[in-house]
C-alpha positions, 0 to 999 in steps of 0.5 A: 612410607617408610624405607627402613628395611626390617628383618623378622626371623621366625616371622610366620609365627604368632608374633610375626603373623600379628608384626607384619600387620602392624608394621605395615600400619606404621608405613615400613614396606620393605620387609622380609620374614624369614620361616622354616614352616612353609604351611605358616609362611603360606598364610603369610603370603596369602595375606601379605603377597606385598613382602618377601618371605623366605623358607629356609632352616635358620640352623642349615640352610643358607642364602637367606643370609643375603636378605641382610644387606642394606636391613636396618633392623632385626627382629630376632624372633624364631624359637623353639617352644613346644616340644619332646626332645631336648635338641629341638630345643638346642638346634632352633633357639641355640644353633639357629641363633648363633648363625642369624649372630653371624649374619647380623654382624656380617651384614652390620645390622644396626639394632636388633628387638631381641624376643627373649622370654619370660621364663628366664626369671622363671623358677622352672628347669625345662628345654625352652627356659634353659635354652631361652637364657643360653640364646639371651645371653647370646644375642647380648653379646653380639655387640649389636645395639639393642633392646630384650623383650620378656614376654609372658604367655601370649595370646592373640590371632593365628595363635597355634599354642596356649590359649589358642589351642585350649580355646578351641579344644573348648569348642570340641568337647564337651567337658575342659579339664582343669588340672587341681584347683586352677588357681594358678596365677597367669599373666597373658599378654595381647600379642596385639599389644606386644606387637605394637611395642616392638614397633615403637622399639624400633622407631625410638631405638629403645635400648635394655631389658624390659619384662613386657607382662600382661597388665592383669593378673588372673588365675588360670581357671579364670582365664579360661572362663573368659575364653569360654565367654569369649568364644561362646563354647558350651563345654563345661569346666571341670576341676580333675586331680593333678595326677590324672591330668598329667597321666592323661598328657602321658598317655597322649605323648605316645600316640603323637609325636608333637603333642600341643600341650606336654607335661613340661608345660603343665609343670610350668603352669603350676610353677608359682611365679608372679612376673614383673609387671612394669608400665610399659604403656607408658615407657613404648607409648603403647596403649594396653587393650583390657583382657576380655576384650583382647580376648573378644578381638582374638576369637571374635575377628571374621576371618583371623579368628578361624586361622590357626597356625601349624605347630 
C-alpha cells in the first residue's frame, strides 16, 4: 500500500472520476478530492466511500484548505470548460486557482500535476483558452515542483461533455447534425490513458511540459462514426451548413442557461490545428489504447457507460 496522500481539486469531474480509480490500482489510499458539484461528488462517493470527498467552492469557500497538510501531491484539476459568460470562466480557472496556489504553498506540497490544456497552443481566442494560459502561467510560478499536462479533447467514462455528450445525443435522435463537411481534424485522448499518466508523473516526479495528444489523428465526421459503431446508435449522419448549425446553437442558448455545447465550441471545432503528437507512451511508460477500442470500452462498459456527470 502506498501512504503518499494526493490531493485532486475538481476530482469529481471526467478526469477524477477515471483518477481515483486508477490511483487506487497503484496501492495509494489516502486520497481526497476536493469538488464543488455535490451531485458529481455523490457518484464519487458511491463508488469510492473509501476516500475523503469534500464539497466546497475552491474560488469562496474555506476549510478545505486544511485537507493540505501532511499531502505529498496536488493534482491541479478543477477548470471551468463550458459556459456562457466570460467570469465563469475567470472565477473557476482564475481565482479559484490562485487560492488552491496558496494553500499549496501554505501547506509545502511538495510537487503538483498541473492539468492545463491544450488550447494554450490553440489559435482560438475564447473564455476557456484564455483563462486556460492565465492559470498556466499561475501555477508555474508558484515555485512549486512540477510537471504541465496538455491534453487534447478527452473522452472516456463519466464523460458529461464532447464525445459523451454527442454520443448519447446520437442514441436520441434520429438524424446527428454535422456542421460543413466534418473534416475537421480532431485528436481525442483516452481519459483512461491520461489517467494513467498522471500516475506515473507522480510516482517518477516528471518535471516540464509535455502536450499529451491522442496518438491518432481522425477527422470529426469520422470520430463520430466510431462512436456510432461504438454505441451502436441508428441515428443517420447528415452533413448541414455551417450557418444553420451555428444558428441552431443560437437559438438553443436562449432557452437554456447552460447549454452542453455553444457556438464557441463549434468555433473551436473547426479551428485548424494540428496539436503536437509527442511519444508519451513511452516517455510516462504508458501504454496508449487504439481509438476504437478506447471508444468500445467507454461506451461499451456495464455500469460506467450509463453514467454521465452533471455539467
Amino acid at each position: 500500500m502506498n501512504t503518499r496522500k494526493i490531493i485532486v481539486t475538481g476530482g469529481a469531474g471526467l478526469v477524477g472520476q477515471n483518477l481515483v480509480s486508477r490511483l487506487k490500482d497503484k496501492g495509494f489510499r489516502d486520497i481526497v478530492v476536493i469538488d464543488k458539484s455535490a451531485a458529481n461528488a455523490t457518484v464519487l462517493r458511491e463508488h469510492h466511500p473509501d476516500i475523503r470527498v469534500i464539497v466546497a467552492d475552491l474560488a469562496s469557500d474555506d476549510g478545505w484548505q486544511d485537507s493540505f497538510d501532511g499531502a505529498d501531491a496536488l493534482v491541479h484539476a478543477h477548470a471551468q470548460i463550458g459556459g456562457l459568460f466570460a467570469d465563469e470562466f475567470v472565477r473557476n480557472n482564475v481565482t479559484a486557482s490562485e487560492r488552491v496556489m496558496a494553500a499549496a504553498q501554505a501547506h509545502a506540497i511538495a510537487y503538483i500535476v498541473n492539468i492545463s490544456s491544450s488550447v494554450v497552443n490553440s489559435m482560438a481566442i475564447d473564455n476557456y483558452t484564455e483563462t486556460k494560459k492565465a492559470q498556466e502561467a499561475m501555477v508555474a510560478a508558484s515555485g512549486i515542483r512540477q510537471v504541465i499536462l496538455r491534453p487534447t479533447l478527452m473522452f472516456g467514462w463519466f464523460d458529461r461533455k464532447h464525445v459523451g455528450w454527442l454520443a448519447r445525443f446520437m442514441e436520441r435522435v434520429p438524424i446527428f447534425p454535422i456542421p460543413g463537411s466534418g473534416r475537421y481534424i480532431r485528436q481525442p485522448l483516452y481519459v483512461g490513458d491520461f489517467c494513467n499518466i498522471i500516475v506515473a508523473a507522480i510516482e517518477r516526479r516528471t518535471t516540464g511540459a509535455f502536450n499529451i495528444s491522442g496518438q491518432e489523428r481522425i477527422d470529426y465526421i469520422d470520430l463520430v462514426r466510431a462512436m456510432k459503431a461504438a454505441t451502436h446508435a441508428k441515428a443517420r449522419i447528415v452533413r448541414i451548413p455551417y450557418a444553420a448549425f451555428y444558428a441552431l446553437l443560437r437559438a438553443y442558448a436562449l432557452v437554456s442557461s447552460n447549454p452542453p455545447f455553444t457556438v464557441k465550441q463549434l468555433q473551436a471545432l473547426v479551428t485548424p490545428d494540428i496539436f503536437e503528437v509527442i511519444d508519451w507512451p513511452t516517455i510516462f511508460g504508458v501504454r496508449a489504447t487504439p481509438l476504437q477500442a478506447a471508444l468500445d470500452e467507454t461506451f461499451q462498459h456495464p455500469v460506467y457507460s450509463k453514467i454521465a456527470l452533471q455539467f
